[in-house]
KEKESE-616064 format. One record per residue: x, y, z of N, C-alpha, C in turn; residue in three letters. Coordinates in pm, whole numbers, plus 50000, padded with zeros to 5 digits. Atoms other than C-alpha are relative to their C-alpha. Layout:
N
+-------+-------+-------+-------+-------+-------+-------+-------+-------+------+
!   n_u !   n_v !   n_w !  ca_u !  ca_v !  ca_w !   c_u !   c_v !   c_w ! type !
+-------+-------+-------+-------+-------+-------+-------+-------+-------+------+
!     X !     Y !     Z !     X !     Y !     Z !     X !     Y !     Z !  ala !
...
+-------+-------+-------+-------+-------+-------+-------+-------+-------+------+
//
This chain:
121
+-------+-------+-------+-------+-------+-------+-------+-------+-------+------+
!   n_u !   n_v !   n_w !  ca_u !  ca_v !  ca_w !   c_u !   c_v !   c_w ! type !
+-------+-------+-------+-------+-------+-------+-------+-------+-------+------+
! 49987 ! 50128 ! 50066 ! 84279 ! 28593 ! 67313 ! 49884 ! 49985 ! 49903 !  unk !
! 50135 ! 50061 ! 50060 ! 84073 ! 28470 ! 67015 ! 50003 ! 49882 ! 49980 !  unk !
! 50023 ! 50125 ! 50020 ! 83939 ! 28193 ! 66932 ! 49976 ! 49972 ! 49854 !  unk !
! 49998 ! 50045 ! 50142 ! 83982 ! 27982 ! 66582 ! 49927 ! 49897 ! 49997 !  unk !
! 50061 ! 50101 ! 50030 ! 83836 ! 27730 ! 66414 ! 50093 ! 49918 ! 49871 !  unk !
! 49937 ! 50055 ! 50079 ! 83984 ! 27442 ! 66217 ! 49910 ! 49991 ! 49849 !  unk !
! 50109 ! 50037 ! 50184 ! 83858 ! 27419 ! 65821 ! 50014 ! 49845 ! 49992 !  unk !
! 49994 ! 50190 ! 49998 ! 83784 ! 27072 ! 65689 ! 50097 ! 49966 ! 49979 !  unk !
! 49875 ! 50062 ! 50042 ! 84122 ! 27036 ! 65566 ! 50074 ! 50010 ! 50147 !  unk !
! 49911 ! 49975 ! 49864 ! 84249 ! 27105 ! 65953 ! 50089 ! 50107 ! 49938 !  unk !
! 49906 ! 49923 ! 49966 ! 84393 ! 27411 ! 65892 ! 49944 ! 50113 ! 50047 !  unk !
! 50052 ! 49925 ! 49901 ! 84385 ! 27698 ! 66108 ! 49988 ! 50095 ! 49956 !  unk !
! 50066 ! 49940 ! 50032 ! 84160 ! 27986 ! 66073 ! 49961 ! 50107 ! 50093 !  unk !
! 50031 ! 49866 ! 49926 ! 84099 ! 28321 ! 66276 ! 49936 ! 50066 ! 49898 !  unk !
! 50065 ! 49848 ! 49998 ! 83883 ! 28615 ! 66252 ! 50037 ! 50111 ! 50012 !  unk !
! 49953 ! 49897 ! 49951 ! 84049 ! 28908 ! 66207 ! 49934 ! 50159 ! 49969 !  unk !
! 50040 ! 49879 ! 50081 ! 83960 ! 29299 ! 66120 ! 50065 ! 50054 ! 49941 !  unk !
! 49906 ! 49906 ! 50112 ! 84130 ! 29457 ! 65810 ! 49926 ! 50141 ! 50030 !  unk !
! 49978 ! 49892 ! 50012 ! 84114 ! 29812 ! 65864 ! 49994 ! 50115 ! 49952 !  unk !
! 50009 ! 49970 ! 50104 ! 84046 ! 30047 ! 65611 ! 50066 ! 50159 ! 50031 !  unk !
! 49954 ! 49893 ! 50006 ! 84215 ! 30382 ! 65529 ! 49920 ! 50111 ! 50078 !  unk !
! 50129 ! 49958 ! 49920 ! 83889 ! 30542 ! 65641 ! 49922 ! 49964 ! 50122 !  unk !
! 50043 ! 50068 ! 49930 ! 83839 ! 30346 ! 65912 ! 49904 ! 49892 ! 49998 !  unk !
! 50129 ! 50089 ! 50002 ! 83571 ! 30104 ! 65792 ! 50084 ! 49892 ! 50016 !  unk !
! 49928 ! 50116 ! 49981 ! 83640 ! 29777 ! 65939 ! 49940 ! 49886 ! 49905 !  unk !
! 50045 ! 50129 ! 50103 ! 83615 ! 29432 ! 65722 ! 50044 ! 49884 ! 50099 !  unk !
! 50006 ! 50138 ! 49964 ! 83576 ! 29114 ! 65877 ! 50049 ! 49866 ! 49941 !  unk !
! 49961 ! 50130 ! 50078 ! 83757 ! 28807 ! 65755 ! 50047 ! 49901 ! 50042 !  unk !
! 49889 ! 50143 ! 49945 ! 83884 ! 28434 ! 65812 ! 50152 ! 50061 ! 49902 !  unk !
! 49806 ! 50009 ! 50041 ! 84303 ! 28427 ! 65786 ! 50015 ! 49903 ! 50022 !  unk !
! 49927 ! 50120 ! 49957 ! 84462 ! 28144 ! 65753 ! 50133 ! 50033 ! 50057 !  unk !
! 49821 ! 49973 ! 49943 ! 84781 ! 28097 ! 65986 ! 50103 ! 49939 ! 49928 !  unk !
! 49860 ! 50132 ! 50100 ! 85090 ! 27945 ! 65789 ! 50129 ! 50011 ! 50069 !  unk !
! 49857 ! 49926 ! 49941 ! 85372 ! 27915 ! 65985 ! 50154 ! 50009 ! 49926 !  unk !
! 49878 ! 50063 ! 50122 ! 85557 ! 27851 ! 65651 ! 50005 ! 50120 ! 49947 !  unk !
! 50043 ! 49894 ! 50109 ! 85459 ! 28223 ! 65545 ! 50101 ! 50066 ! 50125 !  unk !
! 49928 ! 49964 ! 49917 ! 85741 ! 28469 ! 65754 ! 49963 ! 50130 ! 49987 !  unk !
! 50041 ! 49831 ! 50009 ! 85558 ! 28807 ! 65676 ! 49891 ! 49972 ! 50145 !  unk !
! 50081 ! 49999 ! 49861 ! 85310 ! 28943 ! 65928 ! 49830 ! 49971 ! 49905 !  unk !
! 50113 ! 50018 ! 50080 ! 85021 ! 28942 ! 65657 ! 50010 ! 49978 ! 49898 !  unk !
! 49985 ! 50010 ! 50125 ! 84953 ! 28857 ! 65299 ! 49866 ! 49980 ! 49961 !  unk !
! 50138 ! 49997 ! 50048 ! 84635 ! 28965 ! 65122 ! 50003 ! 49978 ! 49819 !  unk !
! 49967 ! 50017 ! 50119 ! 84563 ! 28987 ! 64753 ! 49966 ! 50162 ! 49952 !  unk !
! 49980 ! 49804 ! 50059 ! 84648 ! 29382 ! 64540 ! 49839 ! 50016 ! 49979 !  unk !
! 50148 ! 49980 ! 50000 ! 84278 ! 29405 ! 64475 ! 49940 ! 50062 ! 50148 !  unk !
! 50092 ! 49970 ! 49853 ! 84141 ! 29390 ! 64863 ! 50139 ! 50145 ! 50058 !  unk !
! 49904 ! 49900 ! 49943 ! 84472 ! 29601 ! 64970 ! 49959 ! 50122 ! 49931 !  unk !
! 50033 ! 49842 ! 50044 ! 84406 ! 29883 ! 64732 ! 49860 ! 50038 ! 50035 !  unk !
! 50141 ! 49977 ! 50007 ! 84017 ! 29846 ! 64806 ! 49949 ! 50069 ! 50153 !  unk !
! 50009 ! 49946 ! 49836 ! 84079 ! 29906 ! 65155 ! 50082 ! 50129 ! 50049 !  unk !
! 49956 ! 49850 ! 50048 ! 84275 ! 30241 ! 65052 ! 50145 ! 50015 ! 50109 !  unk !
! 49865 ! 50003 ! 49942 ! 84615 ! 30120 ! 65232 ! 50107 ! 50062 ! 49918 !  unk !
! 49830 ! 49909 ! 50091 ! 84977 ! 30322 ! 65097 ! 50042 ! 49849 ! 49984 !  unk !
! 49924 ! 50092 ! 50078 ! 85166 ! 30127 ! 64872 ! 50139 ! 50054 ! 50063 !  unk !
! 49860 ! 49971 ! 49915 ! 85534 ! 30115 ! 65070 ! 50041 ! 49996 ! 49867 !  unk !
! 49917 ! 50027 ! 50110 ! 85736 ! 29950 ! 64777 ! 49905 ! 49909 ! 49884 !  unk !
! 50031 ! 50100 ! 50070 ! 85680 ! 29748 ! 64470 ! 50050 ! 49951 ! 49949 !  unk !
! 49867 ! 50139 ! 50117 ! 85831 ! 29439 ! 64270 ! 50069 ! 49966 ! 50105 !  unk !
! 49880 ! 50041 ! 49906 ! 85965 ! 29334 ! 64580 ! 50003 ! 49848 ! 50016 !  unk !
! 49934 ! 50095 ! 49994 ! 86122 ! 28999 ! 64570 ! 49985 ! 49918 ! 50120 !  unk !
! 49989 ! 50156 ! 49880 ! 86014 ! 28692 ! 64790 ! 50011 ! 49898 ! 49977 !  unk !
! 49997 ! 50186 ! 50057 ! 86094 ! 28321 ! 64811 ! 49853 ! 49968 ! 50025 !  unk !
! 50103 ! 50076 ! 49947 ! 85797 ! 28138 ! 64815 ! 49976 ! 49874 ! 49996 !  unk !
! 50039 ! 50137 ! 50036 ! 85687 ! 27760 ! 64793 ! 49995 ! 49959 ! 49878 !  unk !
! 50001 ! 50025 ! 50124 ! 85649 ! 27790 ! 64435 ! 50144 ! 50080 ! 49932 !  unk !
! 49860 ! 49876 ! 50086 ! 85983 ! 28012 ! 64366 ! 50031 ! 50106 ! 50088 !  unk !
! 50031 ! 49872 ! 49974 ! 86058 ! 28379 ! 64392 ! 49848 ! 50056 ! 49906 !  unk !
! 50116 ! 49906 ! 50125 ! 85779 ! 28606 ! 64283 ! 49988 ! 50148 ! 50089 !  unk !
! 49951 ! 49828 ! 49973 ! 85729 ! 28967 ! 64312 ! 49863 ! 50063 ! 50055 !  unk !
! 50106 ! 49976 ! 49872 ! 85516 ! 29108 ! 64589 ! 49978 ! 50178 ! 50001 !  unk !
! 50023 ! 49903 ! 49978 ! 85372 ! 29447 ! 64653 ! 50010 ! 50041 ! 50156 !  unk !
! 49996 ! 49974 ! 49881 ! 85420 ! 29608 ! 64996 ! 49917 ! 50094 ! 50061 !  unk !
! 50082 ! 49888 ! 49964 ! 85138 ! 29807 ! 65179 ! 50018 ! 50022 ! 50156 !  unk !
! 49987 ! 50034 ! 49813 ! 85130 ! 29979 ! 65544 ! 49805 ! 49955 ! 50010 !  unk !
! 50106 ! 50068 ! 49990 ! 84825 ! 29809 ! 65631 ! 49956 ! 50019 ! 50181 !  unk !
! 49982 ! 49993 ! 49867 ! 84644 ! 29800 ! 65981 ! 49841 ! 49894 ! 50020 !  unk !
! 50116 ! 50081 ! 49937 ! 84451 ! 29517 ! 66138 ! 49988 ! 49988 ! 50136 !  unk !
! 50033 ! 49962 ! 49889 ! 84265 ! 29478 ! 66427 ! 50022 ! 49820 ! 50067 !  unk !
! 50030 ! 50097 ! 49976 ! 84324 ! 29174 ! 66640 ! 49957 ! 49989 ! 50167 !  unk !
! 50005 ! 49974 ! 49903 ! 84177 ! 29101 ! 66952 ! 49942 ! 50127 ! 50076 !  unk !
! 50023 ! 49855 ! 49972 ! 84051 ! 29423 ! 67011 ! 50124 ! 50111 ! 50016 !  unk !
! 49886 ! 49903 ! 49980 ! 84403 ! 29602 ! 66957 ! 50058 ! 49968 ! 49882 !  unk !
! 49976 ! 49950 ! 50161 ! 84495 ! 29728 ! 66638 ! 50183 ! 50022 ! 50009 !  unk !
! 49872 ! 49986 ! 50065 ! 84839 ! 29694 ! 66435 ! 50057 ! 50056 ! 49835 !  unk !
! 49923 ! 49967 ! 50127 ! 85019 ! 29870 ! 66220 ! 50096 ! 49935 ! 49952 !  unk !
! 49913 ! 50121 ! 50066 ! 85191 ! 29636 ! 65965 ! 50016 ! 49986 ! 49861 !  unk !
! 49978 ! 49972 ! 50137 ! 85361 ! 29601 ! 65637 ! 49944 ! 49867 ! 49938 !  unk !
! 50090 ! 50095 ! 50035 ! 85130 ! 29391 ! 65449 ! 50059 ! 49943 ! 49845 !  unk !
! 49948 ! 50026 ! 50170 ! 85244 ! 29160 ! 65130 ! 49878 ! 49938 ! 49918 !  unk !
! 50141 ! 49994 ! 50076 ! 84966 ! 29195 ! 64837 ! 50083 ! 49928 ! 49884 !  unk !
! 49945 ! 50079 ! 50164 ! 84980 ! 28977 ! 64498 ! 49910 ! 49946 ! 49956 !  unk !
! 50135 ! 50034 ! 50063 ! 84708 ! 28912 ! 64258 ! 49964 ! 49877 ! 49972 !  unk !
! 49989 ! 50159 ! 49967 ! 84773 ! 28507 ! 64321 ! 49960 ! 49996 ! 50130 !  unk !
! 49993 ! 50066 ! 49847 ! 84726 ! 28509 ! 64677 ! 49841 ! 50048 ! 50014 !  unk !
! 50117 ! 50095 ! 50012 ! 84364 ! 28345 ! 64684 ! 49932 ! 50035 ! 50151 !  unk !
! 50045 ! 49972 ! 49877 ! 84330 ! 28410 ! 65077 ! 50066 ! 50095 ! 50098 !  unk !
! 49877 ! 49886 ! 49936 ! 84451 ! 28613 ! 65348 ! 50049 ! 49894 ! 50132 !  unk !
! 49918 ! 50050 ! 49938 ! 84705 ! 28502 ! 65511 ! 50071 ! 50049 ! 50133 !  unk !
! 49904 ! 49945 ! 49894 ! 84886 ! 28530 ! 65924 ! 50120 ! 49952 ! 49933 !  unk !
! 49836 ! 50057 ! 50016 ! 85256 ! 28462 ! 65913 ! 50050 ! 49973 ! 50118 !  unk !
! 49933 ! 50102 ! 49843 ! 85503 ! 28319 ! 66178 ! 49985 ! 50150 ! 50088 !  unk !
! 49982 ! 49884 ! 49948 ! 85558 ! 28687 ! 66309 ! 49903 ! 50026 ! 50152 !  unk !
! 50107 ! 49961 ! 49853 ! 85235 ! 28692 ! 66521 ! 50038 ! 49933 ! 50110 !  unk !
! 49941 ! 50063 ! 49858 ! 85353 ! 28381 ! 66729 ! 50141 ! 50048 ! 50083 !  unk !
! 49846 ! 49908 ! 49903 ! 85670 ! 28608 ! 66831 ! 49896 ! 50101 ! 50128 !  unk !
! 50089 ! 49927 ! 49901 ! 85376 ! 28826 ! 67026 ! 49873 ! 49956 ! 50101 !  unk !
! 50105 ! 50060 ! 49951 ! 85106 ! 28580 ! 67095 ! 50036 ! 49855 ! 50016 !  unk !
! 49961 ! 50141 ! 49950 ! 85072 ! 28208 ! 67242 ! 49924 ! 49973 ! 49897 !  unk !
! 50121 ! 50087 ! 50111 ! 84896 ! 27982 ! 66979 ! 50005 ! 49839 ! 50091 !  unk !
! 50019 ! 50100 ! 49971 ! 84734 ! 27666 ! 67120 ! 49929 ! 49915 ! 49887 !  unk !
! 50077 ! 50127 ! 50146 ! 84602 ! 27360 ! 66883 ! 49982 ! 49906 ! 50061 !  unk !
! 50071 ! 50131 ! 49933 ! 84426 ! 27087 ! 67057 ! 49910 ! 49954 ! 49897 !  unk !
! 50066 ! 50089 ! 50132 ! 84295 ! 26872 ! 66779 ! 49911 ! 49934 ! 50080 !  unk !
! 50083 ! 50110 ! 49964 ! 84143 ! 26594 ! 67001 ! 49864 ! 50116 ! 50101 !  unk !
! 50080 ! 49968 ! 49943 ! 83979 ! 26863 ! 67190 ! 49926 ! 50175 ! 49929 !  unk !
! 50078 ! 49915 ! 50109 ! 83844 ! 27107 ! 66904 ! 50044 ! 50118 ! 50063 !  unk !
! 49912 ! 49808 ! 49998 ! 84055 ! 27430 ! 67038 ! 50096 ! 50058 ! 49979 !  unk !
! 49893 ! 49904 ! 50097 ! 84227 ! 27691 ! 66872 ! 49999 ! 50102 ! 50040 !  unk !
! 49976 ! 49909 ! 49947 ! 84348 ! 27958 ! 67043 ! 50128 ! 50149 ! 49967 !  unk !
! 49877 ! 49987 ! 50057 ! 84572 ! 28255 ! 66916 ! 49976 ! 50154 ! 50149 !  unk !
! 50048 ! 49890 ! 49935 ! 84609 ! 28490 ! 67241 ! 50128 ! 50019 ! 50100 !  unk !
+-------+-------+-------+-------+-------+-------+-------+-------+-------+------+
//
């Protein structure tokens, strides 16, 4: 199980490890969205920097603002101390990195607002 933290705007925030082709691990806050239905979403910059395979490209998603056209990498993060292999969606707009609904199909997520805990385990 880890533990999150809310940002000032209340939204939820984990620690995860991106992975690197080479193994070097990177440390980062993710935001969770349960409005996002991939398993990850970084931006083409950090994905290629972290020397992940490009699956497909120009691939076609709805998003909040439209369709727009997404890159696909196999990607592998670490959560929890147990590492996943996962097809990651990269795009030179996407500002943060992003969970998607996918994880809560494997993990419990708790949110206690009045009592400051965030749990994704």
């Amino acid at each position: 199980m880890i533990e999150g933290k809310f940002s000032s705007n209340n939204e939820l925030i984990f620690e995860i490890d991106l992975v690197a082709s080479d193994g070097f691990i990177i440390t980062v806050d993710a935001l969770l969205d349960t409005g996002f239905s991939d398993w990850l979403a970084i931006n083409t910059q950090d994905a290629e920097s972290l020397g992940w395979q490009l699956i497909d490209d120009e691939e076609t998603r709805l998003t909040a603002r439209g369709e727009a056209q997404f890159n696909i990498y196999a990607g592998t993060v670490s959560l929890d101390g147990q590492e996943f292999s996962i097809p990651v969606i990269a795009g030179e707009e996407i500002a943060e990195v992003l969970l998607g609904l996918p994880w809560l199909f494997t993990r419990r997520l708790v949110v206690d607002f009045p009592e400051s805990l965030l749990t994704l385990g």
